[in-house]
C-alpha positions as CSV (number, residue, x, y, z in Angstrom):
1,X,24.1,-2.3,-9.0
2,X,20.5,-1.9,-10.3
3,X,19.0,1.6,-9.4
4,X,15.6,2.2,-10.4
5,X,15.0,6.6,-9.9
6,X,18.6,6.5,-9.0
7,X,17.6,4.5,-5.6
8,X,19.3,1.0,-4.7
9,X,16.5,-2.0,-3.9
10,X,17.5,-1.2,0.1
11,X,17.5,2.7,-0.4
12,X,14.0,2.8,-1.8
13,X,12.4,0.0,0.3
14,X,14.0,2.0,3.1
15,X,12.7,5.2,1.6
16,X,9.3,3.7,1.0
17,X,9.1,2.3,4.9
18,X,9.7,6.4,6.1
19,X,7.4,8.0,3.6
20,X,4.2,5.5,4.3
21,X,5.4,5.9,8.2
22,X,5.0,9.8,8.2
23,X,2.6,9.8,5.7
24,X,0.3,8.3,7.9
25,X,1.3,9.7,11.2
26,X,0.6,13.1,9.3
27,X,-2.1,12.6,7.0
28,X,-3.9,10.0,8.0
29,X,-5.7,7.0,5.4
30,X,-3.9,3.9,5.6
31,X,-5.1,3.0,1.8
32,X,-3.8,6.9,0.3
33,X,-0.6,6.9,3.0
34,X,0.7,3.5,1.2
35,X,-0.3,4.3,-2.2
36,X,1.5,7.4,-2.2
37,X,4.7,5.7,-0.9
38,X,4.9,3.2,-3.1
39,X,3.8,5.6,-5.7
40,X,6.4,8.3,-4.8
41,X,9.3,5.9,-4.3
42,X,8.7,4.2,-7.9
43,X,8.0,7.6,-9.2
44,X,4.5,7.3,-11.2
45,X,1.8,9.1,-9.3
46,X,-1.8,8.8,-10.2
47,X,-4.0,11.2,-9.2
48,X,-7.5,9.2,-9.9
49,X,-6.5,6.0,-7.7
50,X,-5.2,8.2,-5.4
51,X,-8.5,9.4,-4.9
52,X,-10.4,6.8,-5.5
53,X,-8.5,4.8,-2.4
54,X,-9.6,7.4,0.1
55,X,-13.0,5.0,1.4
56,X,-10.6,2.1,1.8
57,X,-9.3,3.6,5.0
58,X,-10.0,1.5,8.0
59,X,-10.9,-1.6,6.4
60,X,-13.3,0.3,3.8
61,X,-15.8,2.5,4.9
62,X,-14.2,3.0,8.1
63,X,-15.9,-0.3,9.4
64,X,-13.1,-1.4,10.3
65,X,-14.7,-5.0,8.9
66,X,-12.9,-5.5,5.7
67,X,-9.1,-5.4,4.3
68,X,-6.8,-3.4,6.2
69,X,-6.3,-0.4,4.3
70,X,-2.4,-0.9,4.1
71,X,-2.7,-4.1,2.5
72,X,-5.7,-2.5,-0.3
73,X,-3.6,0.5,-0.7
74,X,-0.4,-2.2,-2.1
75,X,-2.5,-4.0,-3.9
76,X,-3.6,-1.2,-5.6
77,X,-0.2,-0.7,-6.6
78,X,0.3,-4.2,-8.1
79,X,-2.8,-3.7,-10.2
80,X,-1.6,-0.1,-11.2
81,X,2.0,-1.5,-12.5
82,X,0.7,-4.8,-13.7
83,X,-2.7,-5.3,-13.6
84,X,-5.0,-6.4,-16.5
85,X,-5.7,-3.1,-18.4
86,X,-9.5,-2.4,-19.4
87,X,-8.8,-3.7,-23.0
88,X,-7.8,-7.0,-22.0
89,X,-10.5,-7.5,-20.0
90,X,-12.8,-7.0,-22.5
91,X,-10.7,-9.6,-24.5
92,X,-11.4,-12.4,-22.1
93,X,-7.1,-12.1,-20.8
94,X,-6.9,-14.1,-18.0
95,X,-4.6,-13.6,-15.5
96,X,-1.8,-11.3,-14.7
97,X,1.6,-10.3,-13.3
98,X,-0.1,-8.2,-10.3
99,X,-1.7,-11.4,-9.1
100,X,1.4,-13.2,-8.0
101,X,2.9,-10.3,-6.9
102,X,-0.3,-9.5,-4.9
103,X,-0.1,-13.0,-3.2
104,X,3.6,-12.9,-2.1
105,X,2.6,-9.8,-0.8
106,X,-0.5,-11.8,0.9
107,X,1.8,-14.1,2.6
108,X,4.4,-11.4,3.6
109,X,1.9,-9.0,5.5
110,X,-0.1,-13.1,6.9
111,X,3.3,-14.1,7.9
112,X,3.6,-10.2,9.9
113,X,-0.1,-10.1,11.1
114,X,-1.6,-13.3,10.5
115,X,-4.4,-11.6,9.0
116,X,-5.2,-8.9,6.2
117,X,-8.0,-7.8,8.1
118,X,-8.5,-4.4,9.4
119,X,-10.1,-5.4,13.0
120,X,-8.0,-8.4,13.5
121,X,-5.0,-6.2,12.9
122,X,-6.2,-3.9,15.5
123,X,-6.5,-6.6,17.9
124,X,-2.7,-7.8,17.4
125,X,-1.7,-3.9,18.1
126,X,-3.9,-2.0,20.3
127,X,-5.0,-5.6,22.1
128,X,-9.0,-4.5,21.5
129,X,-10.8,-3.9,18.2
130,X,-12.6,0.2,17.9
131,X,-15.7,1.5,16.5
132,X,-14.6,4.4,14.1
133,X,-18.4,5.9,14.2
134,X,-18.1,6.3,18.0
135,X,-16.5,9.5,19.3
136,X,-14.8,7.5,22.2
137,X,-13.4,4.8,20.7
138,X,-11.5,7.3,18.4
139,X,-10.3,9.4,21.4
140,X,-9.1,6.0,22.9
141,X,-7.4,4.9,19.3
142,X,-5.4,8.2,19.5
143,X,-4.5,8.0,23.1
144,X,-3.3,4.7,21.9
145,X,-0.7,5.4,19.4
146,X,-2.8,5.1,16.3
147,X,-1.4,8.5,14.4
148,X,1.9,8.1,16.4
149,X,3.8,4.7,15.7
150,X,0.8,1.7,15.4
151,X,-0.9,2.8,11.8
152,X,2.4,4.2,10.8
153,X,4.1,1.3,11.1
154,X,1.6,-0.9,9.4
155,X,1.9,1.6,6.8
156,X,5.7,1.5,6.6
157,X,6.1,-1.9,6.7
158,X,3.3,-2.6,3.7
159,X,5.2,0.1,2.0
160,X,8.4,-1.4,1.9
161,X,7.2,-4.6,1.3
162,X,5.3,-3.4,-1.9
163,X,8.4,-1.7,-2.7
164,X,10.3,-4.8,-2.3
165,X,8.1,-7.0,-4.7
166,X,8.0,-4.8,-7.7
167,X,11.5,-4.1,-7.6
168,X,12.5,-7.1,-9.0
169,X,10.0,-6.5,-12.1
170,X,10.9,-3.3,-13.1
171,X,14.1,-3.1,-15.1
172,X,17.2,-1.9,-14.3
173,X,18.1,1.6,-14.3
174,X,14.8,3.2,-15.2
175,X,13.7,6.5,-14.6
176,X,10.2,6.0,-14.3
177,X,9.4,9.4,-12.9
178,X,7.8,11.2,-16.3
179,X,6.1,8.1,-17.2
180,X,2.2,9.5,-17.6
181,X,0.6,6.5,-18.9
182,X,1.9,2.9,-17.0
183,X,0.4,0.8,-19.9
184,X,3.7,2.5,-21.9
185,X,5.9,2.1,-19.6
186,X,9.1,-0.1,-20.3
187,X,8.0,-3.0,-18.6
């Protein structure tokens, strides 16, 4: 049976579902809370895009108005594992791997939410959209569950899902753990 970090495919997207779940209802950051699952299940942390995703949060900027930051925070993920590196952008490369990953991952979280967007989401969950700027609305998206089970499980579920994707292109029985620099990895 293929282990990848000595996980099974069902151990790690299960493990992946409970780290972005309490990562969230902990920590807070839709975009950091999936990166880091993903990222911690599959074993290769990066510190920069870790950083870099914290003003995707809340549909970027905390607007609220863009990409759900669950969904930006997998993508990020695809792009980190197989996205075009820097060199072969400069080269004119044209497409890569993390684009058809990113799109079954589209269709998974369409399929789920009907929608990748952060207010729309909020609608299908909390039945009302919030203002993030408005001291209210955030007491009312608290009282609501937001840190407790709604967010979370957005996070969990993109999580898992993520998880689920790239585990078919990363080979068998790899310990990716130490790996410092993706573009060297074994894949």
């Amino acid at each position: 049976m293929k282990k990848i970090n000595g996980y099974t495919k069902q151990q790690a997207i299960d493990l992946a579902f409970k780290i972005g779940f309490e990562a969230e209802a902990s920590k807070s950051n839709c975009a950091q809370a999936t990166f880091h699952s993903i990222s911690s299940v599959l074993g290769v942390k990066n510190p920069q895009i870790f950083r870099s995703l914290y003003s995707l949060s809340g549909g970027g900027a905390s607007s609220t108005h863009g990409s759900c930051g669950a969904f930006s925070g997998a993508l990020t993920a695809f792009g980190f594992f197989f996205g075009r590196t820097y060199e072969e952008w400069q080269n004119g490369k044209k497409g890569s791997k993390s684009s058809k990953l990113a799109k079954e991952f589209y269709e998974k979280f369409l399929q789920r939410f009907d929608t990748v967007l952060c207010m729309e989401i909020h609608k299908k969950i909390f039945g009302r959209t919030f203002d993030f700027y408005n001291k209210k609305d955030m007491e009312e998206f608290e009282k609501l569950g937001a840190h407790t089970i709604k967010c979370p499980t957005v996070v969990g579920l993109s999580s898992a899902w993520a998880v689920e994707i790239l585990w078919d292109y990363i080979p068998a029985d790899t310990d990716i753990t130490n790996i410092i620099d993706i573009k060297n990895a074994p894949f």
